[in-house]
PDB file of N, CA, C and O in Angstrom, chain B, residues numbered from 101:
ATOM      1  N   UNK B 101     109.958 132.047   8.945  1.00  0.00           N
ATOM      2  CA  UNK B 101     109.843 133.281   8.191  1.00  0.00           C
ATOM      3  C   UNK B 101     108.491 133.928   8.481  1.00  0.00           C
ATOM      4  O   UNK B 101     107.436 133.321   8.298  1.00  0.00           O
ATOM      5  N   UNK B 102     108.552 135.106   8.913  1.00  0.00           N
ATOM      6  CA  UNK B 102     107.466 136.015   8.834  1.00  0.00           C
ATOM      7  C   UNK B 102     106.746 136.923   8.033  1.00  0.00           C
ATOM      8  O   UNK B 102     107.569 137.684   7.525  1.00  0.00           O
ATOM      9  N   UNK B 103     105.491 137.231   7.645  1.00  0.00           N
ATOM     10  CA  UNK B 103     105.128 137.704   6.349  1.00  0.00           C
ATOM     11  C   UNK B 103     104.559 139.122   7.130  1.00  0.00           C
ATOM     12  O   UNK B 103     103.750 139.167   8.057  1.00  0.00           O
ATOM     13  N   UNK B 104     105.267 140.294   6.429  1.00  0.00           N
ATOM     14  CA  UNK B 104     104.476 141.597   7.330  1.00  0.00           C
ATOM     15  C   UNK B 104     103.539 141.223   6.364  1.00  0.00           C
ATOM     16  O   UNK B 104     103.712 140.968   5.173  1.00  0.00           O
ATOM     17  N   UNK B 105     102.022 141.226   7.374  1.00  0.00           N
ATOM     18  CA  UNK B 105     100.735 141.300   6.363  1.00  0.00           C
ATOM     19  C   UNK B 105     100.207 142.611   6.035  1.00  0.00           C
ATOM     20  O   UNK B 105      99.374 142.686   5.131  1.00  0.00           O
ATOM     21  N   UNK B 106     100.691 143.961   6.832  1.00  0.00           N
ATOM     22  CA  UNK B 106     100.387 145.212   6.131  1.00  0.00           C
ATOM     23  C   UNK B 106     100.891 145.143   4.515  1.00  0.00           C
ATOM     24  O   UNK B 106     100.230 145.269   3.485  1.00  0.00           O
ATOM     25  N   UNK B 107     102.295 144.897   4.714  1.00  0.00           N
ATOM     26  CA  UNK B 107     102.697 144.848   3.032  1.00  0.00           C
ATOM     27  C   UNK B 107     102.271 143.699   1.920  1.00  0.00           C
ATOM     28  O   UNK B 107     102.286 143.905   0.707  1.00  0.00           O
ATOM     29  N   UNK B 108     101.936 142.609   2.469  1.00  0.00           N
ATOM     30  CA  UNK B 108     101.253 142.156   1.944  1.00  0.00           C
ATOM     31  C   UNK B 108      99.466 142.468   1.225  1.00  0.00           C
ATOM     32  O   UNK B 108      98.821 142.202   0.212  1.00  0.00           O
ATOM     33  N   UNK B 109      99.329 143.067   2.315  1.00  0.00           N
ATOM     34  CA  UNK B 109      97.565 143.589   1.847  1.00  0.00           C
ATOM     35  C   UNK B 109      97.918 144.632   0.970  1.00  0.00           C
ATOM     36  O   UNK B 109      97.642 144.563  -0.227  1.00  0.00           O
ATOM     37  N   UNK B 110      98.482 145.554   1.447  1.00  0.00           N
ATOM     38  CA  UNK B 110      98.944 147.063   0.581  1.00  0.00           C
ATOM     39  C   UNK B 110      99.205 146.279  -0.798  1.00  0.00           C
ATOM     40  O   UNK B 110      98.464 146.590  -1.730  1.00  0.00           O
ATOM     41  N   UNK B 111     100.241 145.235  -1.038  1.00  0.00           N
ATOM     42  CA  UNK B 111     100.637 144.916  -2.079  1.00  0.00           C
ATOM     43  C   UNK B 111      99.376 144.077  -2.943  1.00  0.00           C
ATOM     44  O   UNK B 111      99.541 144.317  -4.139  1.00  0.00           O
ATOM     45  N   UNK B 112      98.394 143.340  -2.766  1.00  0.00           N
ATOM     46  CA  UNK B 112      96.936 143.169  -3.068  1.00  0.00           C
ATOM     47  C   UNK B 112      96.437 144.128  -3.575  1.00  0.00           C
ATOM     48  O   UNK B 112      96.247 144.294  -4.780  1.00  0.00           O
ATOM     49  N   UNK B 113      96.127 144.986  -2.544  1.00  0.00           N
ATOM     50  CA  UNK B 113      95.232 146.119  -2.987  1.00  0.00           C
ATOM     51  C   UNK B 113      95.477 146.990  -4.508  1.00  0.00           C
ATOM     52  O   UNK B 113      94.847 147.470  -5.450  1.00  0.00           O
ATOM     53  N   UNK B 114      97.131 146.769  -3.887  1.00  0.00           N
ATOM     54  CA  UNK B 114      97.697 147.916  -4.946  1.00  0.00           C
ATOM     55  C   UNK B 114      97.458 146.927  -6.617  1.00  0.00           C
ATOM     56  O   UNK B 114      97.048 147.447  -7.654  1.00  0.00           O
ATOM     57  N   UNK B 115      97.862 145.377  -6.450  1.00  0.00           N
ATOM     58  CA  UNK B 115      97.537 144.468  -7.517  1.00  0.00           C
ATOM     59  C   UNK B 115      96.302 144.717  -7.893  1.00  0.00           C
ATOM     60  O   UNK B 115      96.352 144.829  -9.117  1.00  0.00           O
ATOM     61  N   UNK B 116      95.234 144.865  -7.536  1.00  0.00           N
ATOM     62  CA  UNK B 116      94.166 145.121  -7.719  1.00  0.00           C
ATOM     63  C   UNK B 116      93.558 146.187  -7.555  1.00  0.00           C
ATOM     64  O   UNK B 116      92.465 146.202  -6.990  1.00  0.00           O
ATOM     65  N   UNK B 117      94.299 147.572  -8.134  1.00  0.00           N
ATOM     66  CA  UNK B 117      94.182 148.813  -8.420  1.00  0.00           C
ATOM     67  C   UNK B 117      93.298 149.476  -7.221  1.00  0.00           C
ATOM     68  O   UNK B 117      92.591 150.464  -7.418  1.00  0.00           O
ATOM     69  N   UNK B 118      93.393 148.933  -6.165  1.00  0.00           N
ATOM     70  CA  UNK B 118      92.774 149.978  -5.361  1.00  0.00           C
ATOM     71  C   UNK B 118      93.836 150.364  -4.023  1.00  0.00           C
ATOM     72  O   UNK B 118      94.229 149.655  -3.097  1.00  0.00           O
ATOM     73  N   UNK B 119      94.162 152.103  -4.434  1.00  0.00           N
ATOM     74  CA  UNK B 119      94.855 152.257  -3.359  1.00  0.00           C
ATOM     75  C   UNK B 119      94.638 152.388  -2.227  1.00  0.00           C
ATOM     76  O   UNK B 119      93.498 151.962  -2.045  1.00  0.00           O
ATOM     77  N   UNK B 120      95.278 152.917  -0.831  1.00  0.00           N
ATOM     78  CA  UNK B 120      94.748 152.863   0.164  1.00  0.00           C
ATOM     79  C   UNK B 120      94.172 153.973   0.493  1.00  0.00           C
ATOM     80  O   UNK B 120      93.436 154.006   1.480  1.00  0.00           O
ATOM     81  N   UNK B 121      94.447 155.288  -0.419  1.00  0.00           N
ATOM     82  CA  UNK B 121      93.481 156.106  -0.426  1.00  0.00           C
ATOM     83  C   UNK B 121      91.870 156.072  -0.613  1.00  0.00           C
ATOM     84  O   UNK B 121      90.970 156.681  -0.035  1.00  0.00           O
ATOM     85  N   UNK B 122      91.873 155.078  -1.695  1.00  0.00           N
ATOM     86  CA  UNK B 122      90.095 154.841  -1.997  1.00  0.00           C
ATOM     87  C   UNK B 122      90.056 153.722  -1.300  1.00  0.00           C
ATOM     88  O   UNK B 122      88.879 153.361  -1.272  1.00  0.00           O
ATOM     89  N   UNK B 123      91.032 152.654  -0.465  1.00  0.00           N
ATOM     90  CA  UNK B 123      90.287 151.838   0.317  1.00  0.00           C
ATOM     91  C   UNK B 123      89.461 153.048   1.530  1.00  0.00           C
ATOM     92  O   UNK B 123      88.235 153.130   1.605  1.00  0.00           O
ATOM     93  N   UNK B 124      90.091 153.606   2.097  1.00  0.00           N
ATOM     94  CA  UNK B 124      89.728 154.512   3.066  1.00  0.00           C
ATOM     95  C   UNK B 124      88.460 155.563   2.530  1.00  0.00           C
ATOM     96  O   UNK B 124      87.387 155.583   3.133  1.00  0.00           O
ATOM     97  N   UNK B 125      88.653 156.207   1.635  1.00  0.00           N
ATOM     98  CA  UNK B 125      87.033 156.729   0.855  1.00  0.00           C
ATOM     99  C   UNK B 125      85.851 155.682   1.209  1.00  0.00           C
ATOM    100  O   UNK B 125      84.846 155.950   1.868  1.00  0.00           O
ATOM    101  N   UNK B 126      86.265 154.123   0.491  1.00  0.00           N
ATOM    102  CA  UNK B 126      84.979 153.388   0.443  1.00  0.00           C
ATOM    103  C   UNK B 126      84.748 153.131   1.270  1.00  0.00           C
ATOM    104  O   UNK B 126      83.534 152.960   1.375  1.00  0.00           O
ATOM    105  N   UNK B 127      85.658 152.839   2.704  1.00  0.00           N
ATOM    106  CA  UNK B 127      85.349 152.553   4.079  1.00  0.00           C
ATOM    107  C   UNK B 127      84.376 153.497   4.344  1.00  0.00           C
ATOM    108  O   UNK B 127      83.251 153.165   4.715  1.00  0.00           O
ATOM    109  N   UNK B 128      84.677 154.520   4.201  1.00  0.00           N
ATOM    110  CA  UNK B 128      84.063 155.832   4.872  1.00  0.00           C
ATOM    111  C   UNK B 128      82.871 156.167   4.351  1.00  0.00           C
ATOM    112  O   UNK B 128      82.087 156.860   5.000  1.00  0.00           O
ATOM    113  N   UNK B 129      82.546 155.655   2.948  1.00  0.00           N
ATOM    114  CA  UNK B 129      80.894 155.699   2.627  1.00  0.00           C
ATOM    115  C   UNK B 129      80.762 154.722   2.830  1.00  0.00           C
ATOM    116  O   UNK B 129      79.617 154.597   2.394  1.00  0.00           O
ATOM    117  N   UNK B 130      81.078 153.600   3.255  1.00  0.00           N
ATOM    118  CA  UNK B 130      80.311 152.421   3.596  1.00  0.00           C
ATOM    119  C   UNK B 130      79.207 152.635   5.169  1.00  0.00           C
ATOM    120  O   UNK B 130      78.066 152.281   5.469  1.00  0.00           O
ATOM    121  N   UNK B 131      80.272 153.375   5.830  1.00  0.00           N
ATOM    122  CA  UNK B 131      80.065 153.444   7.064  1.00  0.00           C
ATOM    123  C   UNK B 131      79.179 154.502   7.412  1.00  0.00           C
ATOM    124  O   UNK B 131      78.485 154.585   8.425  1.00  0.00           O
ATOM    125  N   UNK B 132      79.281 155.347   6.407  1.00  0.00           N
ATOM    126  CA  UNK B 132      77.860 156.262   6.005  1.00  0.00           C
ATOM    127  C   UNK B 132      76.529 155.734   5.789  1.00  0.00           C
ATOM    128  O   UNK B 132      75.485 156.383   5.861  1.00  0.00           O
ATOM    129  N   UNK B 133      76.631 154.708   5.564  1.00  0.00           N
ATOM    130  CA  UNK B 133      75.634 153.676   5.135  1.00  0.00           C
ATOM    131  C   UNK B 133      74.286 154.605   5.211  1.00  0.00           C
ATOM    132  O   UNK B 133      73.501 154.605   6.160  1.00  0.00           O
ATOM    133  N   UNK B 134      74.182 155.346   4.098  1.00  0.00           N
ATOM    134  CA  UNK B 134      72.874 155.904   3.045  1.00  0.00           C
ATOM    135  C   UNK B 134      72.453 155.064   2.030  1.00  0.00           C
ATOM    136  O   UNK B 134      71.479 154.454   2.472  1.00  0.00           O
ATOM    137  N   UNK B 135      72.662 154.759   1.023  1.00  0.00           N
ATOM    138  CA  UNK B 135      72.167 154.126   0.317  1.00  0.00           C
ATOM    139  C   UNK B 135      73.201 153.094  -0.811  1.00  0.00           C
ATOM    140  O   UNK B 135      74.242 153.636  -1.183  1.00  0.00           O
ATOM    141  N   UNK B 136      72.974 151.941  -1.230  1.00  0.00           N
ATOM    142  CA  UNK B 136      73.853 151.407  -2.700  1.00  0.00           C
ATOM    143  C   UNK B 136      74.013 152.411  -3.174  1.00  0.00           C
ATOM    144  O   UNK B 136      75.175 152.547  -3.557  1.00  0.00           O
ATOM    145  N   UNK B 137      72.952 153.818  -3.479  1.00  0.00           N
ATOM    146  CA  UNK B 137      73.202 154.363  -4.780  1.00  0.00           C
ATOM    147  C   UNK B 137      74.304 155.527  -5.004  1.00  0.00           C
ATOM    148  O   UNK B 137      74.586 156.334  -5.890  1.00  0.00           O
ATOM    149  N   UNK B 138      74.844 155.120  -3.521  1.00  0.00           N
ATOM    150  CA  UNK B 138      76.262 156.293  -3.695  1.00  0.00           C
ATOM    151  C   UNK B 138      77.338 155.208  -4.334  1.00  0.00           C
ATOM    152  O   UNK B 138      78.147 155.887  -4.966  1.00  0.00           O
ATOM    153  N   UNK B 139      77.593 154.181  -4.407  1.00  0.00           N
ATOM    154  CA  UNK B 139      78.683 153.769  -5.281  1.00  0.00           C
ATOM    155  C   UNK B 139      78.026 153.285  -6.677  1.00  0.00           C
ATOM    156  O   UNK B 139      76.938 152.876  -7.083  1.00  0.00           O
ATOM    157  N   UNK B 140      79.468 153.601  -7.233  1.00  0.00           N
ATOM    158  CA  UNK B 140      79.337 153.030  -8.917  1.00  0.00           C
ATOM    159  C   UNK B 140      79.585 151.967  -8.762  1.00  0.00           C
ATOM    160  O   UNK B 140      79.723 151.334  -7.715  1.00  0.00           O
ATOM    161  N   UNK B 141      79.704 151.522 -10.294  1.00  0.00           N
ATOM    162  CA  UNK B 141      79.630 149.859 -10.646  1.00  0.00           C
ATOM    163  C   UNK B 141      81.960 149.645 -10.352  1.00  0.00           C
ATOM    164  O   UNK B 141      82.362 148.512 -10.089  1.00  0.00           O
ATOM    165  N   UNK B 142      82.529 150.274 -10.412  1.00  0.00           N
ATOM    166  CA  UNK B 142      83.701 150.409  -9.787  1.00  0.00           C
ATOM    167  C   UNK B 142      83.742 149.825  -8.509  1.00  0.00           C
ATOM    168  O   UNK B 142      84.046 148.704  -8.104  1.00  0.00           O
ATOM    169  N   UNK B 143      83.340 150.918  -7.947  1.00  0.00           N
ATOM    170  CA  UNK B 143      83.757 151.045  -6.538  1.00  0.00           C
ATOM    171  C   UNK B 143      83.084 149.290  -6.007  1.00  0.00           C
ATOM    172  O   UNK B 143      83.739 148.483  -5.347  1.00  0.00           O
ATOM    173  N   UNK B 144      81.672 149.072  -6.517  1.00  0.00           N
ATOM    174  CA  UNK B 144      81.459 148.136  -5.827  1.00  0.00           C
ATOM    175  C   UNK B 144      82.134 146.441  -6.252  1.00  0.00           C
ATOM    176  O   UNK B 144      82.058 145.372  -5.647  1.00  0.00           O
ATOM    177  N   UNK B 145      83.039 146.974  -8.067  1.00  0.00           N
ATOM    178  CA  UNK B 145      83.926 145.833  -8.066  1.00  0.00           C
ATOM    179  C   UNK B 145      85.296 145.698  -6.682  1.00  0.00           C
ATOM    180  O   UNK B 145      85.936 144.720  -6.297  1.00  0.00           O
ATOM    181  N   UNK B 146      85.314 147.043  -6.278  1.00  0.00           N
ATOM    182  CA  UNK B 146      86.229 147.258  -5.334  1.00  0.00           C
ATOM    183  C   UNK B 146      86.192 146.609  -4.045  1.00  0.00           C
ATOM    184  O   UNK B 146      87.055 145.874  -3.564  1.00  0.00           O
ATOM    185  N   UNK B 147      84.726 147.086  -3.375  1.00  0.00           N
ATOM    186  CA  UNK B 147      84.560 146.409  -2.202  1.00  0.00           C
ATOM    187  C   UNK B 147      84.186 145.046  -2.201  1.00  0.00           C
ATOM    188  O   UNK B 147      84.303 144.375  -1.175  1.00  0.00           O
ATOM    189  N   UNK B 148      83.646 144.468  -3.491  1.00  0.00           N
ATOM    190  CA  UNK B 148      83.820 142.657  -3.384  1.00  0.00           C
ATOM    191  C   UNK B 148      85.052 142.456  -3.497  1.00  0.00           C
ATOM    192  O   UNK B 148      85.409 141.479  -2.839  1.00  0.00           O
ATOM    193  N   UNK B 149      86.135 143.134  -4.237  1.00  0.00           N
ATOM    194  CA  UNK B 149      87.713 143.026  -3.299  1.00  0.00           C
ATOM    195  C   UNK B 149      87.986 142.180  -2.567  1.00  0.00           C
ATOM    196  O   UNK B 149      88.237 140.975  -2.575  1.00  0.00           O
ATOM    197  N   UNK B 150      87.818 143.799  -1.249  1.00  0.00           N
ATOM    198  CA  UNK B 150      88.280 144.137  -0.363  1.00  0.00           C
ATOM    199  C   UNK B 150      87.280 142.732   0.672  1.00  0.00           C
ATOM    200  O   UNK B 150      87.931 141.945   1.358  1.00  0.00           O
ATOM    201  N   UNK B 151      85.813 142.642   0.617  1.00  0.00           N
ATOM    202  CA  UNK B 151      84.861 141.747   1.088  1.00  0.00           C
ATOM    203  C   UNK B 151      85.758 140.161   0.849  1.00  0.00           C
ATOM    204  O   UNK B 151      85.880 139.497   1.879  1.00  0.00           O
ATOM    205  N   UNK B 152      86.299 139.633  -0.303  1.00  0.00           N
ATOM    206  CA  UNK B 152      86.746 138.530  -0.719  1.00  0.00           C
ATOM    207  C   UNK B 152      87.952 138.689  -0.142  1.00  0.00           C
ATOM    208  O   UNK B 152      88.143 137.478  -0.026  1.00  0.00           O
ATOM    209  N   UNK B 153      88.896 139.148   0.302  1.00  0.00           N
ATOM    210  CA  UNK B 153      89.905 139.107   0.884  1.00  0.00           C
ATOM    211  C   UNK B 153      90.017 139.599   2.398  1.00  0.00           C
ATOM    212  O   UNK B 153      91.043 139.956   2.979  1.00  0.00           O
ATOM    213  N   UNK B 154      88.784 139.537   2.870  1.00  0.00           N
ATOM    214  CA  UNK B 154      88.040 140.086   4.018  1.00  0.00           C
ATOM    215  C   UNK B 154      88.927 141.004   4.600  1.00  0.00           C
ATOM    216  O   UNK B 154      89.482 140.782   5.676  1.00  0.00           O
ATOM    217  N   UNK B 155      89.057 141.836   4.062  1.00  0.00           N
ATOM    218  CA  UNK B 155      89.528 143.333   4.531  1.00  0.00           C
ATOM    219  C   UNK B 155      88.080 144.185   5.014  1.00  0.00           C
ATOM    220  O   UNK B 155      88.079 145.406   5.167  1.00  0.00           O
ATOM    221  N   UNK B 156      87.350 143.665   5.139  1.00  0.00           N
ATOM    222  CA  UNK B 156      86.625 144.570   5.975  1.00  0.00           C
ATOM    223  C   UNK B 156      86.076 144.206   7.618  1.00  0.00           C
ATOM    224  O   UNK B 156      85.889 143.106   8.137  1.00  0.00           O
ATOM    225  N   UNK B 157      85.964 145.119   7.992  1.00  0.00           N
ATOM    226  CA  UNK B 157      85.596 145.175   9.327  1.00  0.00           C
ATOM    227  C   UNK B 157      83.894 144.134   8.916  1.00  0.00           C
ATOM    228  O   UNK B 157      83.238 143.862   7.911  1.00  0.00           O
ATOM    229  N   UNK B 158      83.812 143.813  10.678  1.00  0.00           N
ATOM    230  CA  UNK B 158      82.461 143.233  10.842  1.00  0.00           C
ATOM    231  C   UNK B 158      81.196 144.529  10.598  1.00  0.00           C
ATOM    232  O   UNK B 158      80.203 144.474   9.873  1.00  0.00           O
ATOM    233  N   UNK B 159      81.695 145.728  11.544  1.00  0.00           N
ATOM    234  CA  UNK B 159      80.902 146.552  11.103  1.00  0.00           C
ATOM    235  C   UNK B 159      80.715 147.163   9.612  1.00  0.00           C
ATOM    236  O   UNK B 159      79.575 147.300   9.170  1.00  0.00           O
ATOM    237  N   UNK B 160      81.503 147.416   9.077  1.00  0.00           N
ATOM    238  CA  UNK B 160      81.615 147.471   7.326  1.00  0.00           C
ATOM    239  C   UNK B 160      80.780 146.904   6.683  1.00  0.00           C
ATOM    240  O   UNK B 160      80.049 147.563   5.943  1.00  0.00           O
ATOM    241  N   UNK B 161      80.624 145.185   6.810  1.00  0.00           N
ATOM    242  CA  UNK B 161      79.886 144.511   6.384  1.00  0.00           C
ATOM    243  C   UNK B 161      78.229 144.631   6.711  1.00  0.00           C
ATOM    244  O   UNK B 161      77.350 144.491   5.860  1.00  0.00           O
ATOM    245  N   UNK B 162      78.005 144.930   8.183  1.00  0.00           N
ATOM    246  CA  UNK B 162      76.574 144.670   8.625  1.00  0.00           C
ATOM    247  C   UNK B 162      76.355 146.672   8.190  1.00  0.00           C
ATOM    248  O   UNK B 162      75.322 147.085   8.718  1.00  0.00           O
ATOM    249  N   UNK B 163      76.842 147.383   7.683  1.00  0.00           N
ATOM    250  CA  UNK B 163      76.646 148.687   6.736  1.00  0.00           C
ATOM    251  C   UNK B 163      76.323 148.015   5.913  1.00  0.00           C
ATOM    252  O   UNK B 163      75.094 148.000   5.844  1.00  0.00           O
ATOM    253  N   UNK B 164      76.830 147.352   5.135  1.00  0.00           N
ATOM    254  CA  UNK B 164      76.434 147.216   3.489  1.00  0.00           C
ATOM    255  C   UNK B 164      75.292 145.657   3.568  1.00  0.00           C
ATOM    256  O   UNK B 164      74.706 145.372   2.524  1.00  0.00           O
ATOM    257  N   UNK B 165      75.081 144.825   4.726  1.00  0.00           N
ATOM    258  CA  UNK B 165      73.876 144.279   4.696  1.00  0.00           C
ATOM    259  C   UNK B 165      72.834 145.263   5.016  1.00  0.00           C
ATOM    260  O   UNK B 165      71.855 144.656   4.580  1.00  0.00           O
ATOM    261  N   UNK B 166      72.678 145.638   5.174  1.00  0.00           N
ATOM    262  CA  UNK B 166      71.812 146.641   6.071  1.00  0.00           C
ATOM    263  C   UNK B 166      71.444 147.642   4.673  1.00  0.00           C
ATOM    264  O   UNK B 166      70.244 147.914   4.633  1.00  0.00           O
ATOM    265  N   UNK B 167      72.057 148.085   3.815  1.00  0.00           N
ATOM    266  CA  UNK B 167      72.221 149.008   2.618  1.00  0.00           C
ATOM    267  C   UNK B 167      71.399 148.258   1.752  1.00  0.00           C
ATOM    268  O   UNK B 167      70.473 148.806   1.152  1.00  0.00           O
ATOM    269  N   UNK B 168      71.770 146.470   1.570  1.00  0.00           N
ATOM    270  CA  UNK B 168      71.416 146.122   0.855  1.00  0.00           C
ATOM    271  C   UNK B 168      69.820 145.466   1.478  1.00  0.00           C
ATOM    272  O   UNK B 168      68.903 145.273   0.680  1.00  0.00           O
ATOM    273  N   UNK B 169      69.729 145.300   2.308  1.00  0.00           N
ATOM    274  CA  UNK B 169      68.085 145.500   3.179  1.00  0.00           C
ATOM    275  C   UNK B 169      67.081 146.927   2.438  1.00  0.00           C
ATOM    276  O   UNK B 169      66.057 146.978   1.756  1.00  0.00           O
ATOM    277  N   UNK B 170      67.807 147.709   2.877  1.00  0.00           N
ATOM    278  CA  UNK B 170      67.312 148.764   2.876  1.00  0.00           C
ATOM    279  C   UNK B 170      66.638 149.005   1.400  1.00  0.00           C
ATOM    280  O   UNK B 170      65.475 149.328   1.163  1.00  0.00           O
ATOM    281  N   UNK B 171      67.673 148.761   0.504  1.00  0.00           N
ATOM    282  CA  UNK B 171      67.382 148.834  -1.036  1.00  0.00           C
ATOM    283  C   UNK B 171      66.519 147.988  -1.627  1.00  0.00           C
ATOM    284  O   UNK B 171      65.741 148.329  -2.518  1.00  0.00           O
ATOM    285  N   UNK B 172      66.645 146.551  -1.037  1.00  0.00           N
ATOM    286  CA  UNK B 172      65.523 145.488  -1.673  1.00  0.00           C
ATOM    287  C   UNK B 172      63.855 146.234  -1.210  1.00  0.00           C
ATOM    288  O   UNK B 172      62.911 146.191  -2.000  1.00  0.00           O
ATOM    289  N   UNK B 173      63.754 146.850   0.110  1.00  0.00           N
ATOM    290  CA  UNK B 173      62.543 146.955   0.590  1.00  0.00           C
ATOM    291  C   UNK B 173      62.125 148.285   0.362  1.00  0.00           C
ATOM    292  O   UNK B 173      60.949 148.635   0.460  1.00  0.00           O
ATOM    293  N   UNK B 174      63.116 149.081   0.042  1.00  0.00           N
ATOM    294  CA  UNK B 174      62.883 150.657  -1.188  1.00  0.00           C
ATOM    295  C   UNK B 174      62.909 151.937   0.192  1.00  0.00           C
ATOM    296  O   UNK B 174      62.552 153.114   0.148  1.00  0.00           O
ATOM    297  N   UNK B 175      63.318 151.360   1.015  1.00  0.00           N
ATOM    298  CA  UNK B 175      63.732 152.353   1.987  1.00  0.00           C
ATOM    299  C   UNK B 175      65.008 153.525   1.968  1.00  0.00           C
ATOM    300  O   UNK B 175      66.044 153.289   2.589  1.00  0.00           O
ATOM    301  N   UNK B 176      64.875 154.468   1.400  1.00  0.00           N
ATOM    302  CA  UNK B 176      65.934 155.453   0.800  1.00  0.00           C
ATOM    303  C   UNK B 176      65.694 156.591   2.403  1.00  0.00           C
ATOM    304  O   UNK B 176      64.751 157.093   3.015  1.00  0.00           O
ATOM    305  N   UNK B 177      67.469 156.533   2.522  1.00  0.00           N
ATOM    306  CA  UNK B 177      67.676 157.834   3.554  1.00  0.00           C
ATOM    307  C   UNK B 177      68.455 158.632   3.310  1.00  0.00           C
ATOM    308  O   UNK B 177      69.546 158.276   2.865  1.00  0.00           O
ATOM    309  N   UNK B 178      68.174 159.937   3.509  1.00  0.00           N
ATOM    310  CA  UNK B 178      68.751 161.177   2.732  1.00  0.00           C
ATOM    311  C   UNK B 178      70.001 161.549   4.005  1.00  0.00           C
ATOM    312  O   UNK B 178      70.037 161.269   5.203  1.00  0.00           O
ATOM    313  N   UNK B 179      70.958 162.307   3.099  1.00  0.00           N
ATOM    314  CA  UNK B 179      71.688 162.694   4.354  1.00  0.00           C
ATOM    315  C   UNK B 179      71.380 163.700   4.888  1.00  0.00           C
ATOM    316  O   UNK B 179      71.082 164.701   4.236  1.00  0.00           O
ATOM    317  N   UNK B 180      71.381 163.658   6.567  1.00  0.00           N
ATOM    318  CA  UNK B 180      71.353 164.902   7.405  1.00  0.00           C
ATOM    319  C   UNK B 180      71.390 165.964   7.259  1.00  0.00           C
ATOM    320  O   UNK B 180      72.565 166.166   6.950  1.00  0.00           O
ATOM    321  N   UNK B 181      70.804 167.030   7.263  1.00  0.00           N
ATOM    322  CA  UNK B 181      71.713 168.419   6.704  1.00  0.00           C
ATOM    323  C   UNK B 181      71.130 169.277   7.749  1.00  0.00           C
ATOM    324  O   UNK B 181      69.906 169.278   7.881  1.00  0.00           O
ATOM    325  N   UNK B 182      72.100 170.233   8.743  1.00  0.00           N
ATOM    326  CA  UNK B 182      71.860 170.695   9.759  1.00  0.00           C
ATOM    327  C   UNK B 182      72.253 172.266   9.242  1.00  0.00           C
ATOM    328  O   UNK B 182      73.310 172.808   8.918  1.00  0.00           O
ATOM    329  N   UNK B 183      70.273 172.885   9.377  1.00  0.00           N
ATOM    330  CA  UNK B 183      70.807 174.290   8.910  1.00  0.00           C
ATOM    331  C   UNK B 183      71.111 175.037  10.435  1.00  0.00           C
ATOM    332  O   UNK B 183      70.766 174.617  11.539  1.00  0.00           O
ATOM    333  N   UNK B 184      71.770 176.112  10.152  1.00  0.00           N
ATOM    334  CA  UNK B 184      72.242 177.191  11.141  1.00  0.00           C
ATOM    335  C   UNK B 184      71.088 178.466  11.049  1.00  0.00           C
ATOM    336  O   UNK B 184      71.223 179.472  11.747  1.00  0.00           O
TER     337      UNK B 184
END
């Protein structure tokens, strides 16, 4: 017997109220990797999730080490903003 693991994860995620819409949001500020202080206390019950059921990419992770570097040593980076 074979287990589709898409429906399996989908079905996780969804057990654990995070759809695949905000999996894909948090991916996407993760990978923004500015600062901890863009997620709430939510989101980051979310991505220890997604981290504990290792749904994340290697790069995902070395974002949010790197975030959490950044924050212990008080290094804050603003986002880009490109005037015209």
């Amino acid at each position: 017997m074979q287990i589709d693991m898409t429906k399996f994860i989908n079905d996780y995620l969804k057990k654990e109220g995070i759809s695949p819409k905000v999996a894909t949001e948090l991916r996407y500020k993760i990978n923004e990797g500015l600062s901890l202080d863009q997620f709430n206390e939510s989101e980051f019950k979310m991505i220890k999730t997604m981290c504990g059921a290792d749904m994340l990419t290697n790069s995902e992770l070395r974002g949010l080490v790197l975030m959490m570097c950044n924050d212990e040593l008080g290094i804050k980076f603003e986002e880009d903003i490109w005037e015209t």
